[in-house]
C-alpha positions in Angstrom: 112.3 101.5 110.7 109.7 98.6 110.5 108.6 97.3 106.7 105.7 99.2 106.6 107.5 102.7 107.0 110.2 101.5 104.8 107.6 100.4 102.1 106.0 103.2 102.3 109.7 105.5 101.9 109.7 103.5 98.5 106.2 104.1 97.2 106.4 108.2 98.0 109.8 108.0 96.1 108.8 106.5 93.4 105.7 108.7 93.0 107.8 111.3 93.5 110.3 110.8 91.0 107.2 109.6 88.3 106.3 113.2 89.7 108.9 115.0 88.9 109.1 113.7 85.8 105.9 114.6 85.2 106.0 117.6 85.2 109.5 117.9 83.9 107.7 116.1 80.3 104.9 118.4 80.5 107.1 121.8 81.6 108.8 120.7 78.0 105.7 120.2 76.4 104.2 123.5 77.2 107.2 125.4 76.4 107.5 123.9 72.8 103.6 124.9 72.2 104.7 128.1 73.3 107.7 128.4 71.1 105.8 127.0 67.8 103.0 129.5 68.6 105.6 132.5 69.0 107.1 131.4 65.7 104.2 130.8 63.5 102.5 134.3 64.3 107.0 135.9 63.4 105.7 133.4 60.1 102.6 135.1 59.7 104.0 138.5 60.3 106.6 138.1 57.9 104.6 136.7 54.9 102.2 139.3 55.7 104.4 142.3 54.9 105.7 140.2 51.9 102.5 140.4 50.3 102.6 143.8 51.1 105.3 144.6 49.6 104.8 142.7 46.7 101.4 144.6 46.0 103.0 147.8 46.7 105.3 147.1 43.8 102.4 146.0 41.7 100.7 149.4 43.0 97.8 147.6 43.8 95.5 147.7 46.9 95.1 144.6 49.1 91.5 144.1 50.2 90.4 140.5 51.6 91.2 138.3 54.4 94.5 137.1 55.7 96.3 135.7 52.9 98.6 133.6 54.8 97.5 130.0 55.1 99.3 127.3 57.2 98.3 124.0 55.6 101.2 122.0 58.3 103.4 122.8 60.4 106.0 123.5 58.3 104.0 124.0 55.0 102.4 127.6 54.2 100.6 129.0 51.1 100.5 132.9 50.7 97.9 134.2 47.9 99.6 137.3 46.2 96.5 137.6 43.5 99.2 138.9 41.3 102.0 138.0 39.0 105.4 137.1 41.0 108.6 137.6 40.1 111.1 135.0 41.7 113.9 137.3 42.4 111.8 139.8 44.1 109.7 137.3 46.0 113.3 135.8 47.1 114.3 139.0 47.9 111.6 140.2 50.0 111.3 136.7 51.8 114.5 137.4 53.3 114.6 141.0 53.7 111.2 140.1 56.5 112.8 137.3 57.8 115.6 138.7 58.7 113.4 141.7 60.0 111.5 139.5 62.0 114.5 137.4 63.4 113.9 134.0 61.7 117.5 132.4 61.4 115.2 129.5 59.2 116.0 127.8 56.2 112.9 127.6 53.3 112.2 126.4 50.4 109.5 127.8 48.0 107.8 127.8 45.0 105.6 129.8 42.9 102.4 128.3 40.9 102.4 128.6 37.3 98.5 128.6 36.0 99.9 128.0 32.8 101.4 124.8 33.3 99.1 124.0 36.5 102.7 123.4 38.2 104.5 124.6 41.5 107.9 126.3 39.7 110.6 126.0 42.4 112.5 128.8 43.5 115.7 127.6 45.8 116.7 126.3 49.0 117.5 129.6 50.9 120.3 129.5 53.9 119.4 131.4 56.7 120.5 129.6 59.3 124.3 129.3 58.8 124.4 125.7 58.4 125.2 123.6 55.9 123.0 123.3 53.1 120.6 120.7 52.9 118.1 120.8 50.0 114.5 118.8 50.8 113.1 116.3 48.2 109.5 117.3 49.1 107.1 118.2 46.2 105.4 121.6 47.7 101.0 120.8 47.0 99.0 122.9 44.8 95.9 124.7 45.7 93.1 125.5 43.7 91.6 128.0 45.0 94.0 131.0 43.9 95.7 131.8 40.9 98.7 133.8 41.5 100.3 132.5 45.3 103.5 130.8 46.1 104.4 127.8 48.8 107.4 128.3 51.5 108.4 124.7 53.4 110.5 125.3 56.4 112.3 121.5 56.5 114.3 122.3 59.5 111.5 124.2 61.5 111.7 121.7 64.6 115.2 121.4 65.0 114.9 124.9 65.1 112.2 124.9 67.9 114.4 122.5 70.1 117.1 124.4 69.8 115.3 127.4 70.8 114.8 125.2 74.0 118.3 123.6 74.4 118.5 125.0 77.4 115.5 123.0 79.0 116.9 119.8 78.1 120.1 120.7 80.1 118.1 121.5 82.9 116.0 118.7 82.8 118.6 116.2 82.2 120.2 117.6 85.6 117.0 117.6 87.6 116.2 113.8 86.2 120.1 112.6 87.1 119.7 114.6 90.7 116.8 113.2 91.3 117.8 109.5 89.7 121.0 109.6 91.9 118.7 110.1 95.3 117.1 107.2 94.1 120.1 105.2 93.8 121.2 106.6 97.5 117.9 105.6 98.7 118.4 102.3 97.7 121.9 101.9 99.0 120.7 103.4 102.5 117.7 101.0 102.8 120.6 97.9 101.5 122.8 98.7 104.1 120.1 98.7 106.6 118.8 95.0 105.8 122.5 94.1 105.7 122.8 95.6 109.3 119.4 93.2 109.9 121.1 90.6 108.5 124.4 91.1 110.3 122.2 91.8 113.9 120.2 88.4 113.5 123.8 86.4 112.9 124.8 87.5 115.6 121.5 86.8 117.4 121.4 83.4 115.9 124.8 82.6 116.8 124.4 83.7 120.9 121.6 81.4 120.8 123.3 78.5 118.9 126.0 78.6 121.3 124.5 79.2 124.6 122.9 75.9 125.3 125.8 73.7 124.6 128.3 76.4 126.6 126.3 76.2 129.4 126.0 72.1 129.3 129.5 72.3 129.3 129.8 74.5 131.6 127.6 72.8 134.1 129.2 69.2 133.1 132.5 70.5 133.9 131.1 71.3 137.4 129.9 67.7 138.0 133.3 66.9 137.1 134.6 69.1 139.3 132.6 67.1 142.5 135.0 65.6 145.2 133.6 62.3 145.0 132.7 62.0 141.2 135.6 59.7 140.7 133.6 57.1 143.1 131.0 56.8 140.0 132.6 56.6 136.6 129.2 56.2 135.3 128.5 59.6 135.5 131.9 60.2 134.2 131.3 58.5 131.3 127.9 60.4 131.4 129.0 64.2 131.2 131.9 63.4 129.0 130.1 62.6 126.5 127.7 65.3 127.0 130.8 67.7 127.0 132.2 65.8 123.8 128.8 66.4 121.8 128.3 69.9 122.8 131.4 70.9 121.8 131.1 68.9 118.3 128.1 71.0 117.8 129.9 73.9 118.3 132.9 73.4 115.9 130.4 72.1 113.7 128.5 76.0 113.6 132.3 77.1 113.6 132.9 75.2 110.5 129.7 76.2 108.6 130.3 79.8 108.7 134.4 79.3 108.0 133.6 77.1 105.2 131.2 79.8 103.9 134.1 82.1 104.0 136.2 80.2 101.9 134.2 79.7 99.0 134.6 83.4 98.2 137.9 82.2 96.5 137.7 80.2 92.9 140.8 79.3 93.7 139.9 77.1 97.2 138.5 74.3 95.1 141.1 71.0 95.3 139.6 68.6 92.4 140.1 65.0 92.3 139.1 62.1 91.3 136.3 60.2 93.5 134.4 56.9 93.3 131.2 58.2 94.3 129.7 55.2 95.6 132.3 54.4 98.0 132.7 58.1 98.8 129.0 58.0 99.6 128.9 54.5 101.6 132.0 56.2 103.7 130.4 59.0 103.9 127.3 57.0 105.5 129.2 55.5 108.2 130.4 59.3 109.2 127.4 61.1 110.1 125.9 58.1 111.7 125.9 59.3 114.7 123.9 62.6 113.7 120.7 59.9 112.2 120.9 57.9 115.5 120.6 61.3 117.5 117.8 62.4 115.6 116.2 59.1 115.6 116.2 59.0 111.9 117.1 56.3 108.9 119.5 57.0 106.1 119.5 54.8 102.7 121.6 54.5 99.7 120.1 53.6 96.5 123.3 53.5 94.4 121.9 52.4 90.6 124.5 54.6 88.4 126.9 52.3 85.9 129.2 55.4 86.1 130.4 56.7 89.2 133.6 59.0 89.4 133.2 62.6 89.7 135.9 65.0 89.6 135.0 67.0 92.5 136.5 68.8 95.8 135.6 66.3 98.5 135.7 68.7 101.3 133.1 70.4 99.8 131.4 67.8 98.5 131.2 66.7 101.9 129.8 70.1 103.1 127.3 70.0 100.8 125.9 66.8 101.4 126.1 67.0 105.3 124.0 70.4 104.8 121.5 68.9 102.6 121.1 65.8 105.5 121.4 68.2 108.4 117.9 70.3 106.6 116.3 66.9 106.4 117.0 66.2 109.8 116.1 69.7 111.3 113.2 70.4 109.3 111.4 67.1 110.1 108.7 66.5 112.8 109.3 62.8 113.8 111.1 60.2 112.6 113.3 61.5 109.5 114.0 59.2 106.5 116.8 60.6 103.8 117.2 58.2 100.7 120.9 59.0 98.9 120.2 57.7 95.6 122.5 57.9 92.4 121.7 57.2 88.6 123.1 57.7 85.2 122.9 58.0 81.7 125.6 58.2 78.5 125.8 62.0 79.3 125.3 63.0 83.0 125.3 60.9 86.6 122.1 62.0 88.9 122.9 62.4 93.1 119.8 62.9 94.3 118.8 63.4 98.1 115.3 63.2 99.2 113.8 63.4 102.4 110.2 63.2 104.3 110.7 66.5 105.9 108.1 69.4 106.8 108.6 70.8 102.9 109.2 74.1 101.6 106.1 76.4 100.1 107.0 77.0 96.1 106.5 81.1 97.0 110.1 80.3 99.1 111.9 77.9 96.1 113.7 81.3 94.5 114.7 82.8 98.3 116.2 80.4 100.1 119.3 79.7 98.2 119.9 83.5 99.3 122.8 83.8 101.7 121.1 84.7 105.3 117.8 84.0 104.0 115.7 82.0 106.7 112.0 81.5 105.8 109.4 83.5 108.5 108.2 81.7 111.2 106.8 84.7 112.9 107.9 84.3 116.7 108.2 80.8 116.3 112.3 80.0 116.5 112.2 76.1 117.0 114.9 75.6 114.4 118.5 77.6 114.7 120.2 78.6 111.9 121.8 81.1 110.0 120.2 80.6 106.7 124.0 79.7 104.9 123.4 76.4 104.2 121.3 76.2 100.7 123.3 79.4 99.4 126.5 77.3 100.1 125.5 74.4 98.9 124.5 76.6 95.5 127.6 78.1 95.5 129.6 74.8 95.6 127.6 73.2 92.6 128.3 76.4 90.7 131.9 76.3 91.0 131.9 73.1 89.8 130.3 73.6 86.8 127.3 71.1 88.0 123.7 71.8 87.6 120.3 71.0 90.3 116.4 70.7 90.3 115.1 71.3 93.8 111.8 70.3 94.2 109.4 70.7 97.6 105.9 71.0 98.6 104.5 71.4 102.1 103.8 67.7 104.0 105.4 65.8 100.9 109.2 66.4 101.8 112.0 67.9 99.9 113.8 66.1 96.6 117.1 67.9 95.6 118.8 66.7 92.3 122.3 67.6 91.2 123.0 66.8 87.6 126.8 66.3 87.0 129.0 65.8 83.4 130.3 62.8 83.2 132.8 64.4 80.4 134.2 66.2 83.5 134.2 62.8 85.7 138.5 63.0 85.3 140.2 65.8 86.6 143.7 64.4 84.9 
């Protein structure tokens, strides 16, 4: 699947699950509308026939407009236009409700004209739960005389648990639907994994085809009856036999050594004078300068200058930095190995006059396989392992680095490292 197709996989899943969801929030939205309409009109019914029954008692004819008034959604005032009597109103209040099928707990409160006060009743249990009086202070209205207030404190709860069973649902259709997501995401990992895996492999066939098949067609000089008459050339494809095979074991080494930093444990600290390591260390890759027609300096400045460190490591991670400089150079590469310190910290710093690296790139590359595109163009082999090890190596030892690069102005790489830690006894 190319990039485009699997991008656009990801966008149509995404909208679909934002979809789904969608809908799921306004599926739940409608249905508690519909369940708070349902309920206030059992509400209205109920306090209806209470009024009813209240002016039946009072043998009195109602004539007038509804005299149920919902002034919130949990608040109602019900104008009797007659004197009320507490115990009856309490008793009729729950003879409707439970007529009506309202398992909802209330609180009311009748107006005294005399006093210009709202006279509480009680806190009436209809629900079966445990009782929970409210602190509210039920508001007056002056348009009537004779009317009482009824405050349902628990009238939402009630609503959502009318619709408990939607939330199941929906909580099932969201983890379905967030779990598809998840495998989607796992699929389309283990297909740039198998990218990654197909272009090692591609990277490594062409890594190691040129120098098998100089040594291949050395060995057949070699093999020439009269070769030994001219140990020039001899001399000649020996070495070209030597070389290609050093930059075979070299690959070999890379990806081995990449192997074994996947254990803490590998790491072998000891004590080392950087600056003579580094001087050594000069002399050692020589060779690989001279091939490449480049120039290597040391700049050794730092007062202190022993590191606790794992020098096969170390050594890695330095021959990768100078193999990039090398590589990603046009003509005529020049690496300057400087060092520096302060009271605190001792600075190794490698910088090069390389090709550079575009800032959009900084994050990726320390990624393990991560190569930056070149479209078609492959002048440079590789198998994008060498920043992620050397990151991995300064992390496991506790070290810190600035990398710093810009296109046409060459690569700067700093590693920053304790010199509290400088003794490993």
């Amino acid at each position: 699947m190319r990039k485009p197709a699997i991008r656009l996989v990801i966008l149509l899943g995404i909208i679909s699950i934002i979809g789904v969801i969608g809908i799921q929030v306004y599926f739940f939205h409608v249905t508690f509308n519909n369940e708070e309409r349902k309920l206030n009109q059992k509400i209205q019914v109920a306090l209806w026939e209470v009024v009813e029954e209240i002016y039946e008692l009072n043998h009195i004819e109602y004539v007038g407009d509804n005299p149920v008034f919902q002034f919130s959604q949990d608040y109602y005032i019900v104008n009797v236009n007659d004197f009320i009597d507490s115990d009856i109103l309490e008793h009729f209040l729950i003879k409707t409700f439970e007529k009506q099928n309202i398992r909802l707990d209330f609180e009311y409160a009748i107006y005294d004209c005399q006093t210009d006060e709202m006279l509480y009743g009680k806190y009436v249990n209809l629900s079966e739960t445990q009782e929970k009086p409210s602190k509210i202070t039920l508001s007056k209205h002056e348009e009537f005389v004779y009317y009482f207030g009824i405050y349902f404190p628990g009238r939402k709860q009630y609503l959502y648990g009318n619709i408990s069973s939607i939330y199941y649902l929906s909580g099932i259709l969201i983890f379905v639907i967030l779990f598809l997501g998840y495998a989607l995401i796992v699929i389309l990992q283990q297909k740039r994994f198998s990218e990654i895996q197909k272009d090692v492999v591609n990277n490594l066939t062409h890594e190691f085809k040129t120098p098998l098949s100089s040594i291949v067609l050395s060995t057949d000089v070699l093999s020439e009856e009269n070769i030994t008459k001219e140990p020039d050339r001899i001399t000649q494809y020996s070495e070209i036999i030597k070389t290609q095979a050093n930059f075979i074991l070299d690959h070999i080494e890379k990806v081995l050594v990449m192997s074994e930093m996947g254990d803490a444990g590998r790491l072998d600290k000891k004590t080392i004078n950087l600056h003579e390591y580094l001087t050594k260390l000069k002399d050692e890759i020589s060779w690989r300068i001279t091939e490449s027609k480049g120039k290597l300096e040391l700049n050794l400045k730092a007062k202190e200058h022993s590191v606790c460190a794992d020098e096969f490591h170390l050594t890695n991670l330095l021959v990768n930095l100078v193999d990039n400089a090398l590589k990603y150079c046009e003509e005529n590469p020049e690496i300057i190995i400087s060092t520096d310190s302060d009271k605190k910290y001792l600075f190794l710093q490698i910088k090069d006059n390389g090709n550079g690296i575009d800032k959009k790139y900084h994050k990726k590359i320390f990624k393990k396989f991560y190569r930056i595109p070149s479209g078609n163009v492959h002048n440079v082999k590789g198998f994008g392992l060498g920043l992620s090890y050397v990151k991995s190596v300064i992390e496991r030892h506790h070290w810190k680095y600035n990398f710093n690069s810009e296109p046409g102005y060459g690569t700067e790489f700093k590693i920053t490292i304790p010199l509290k830690n400088s003794n490993c006894g």
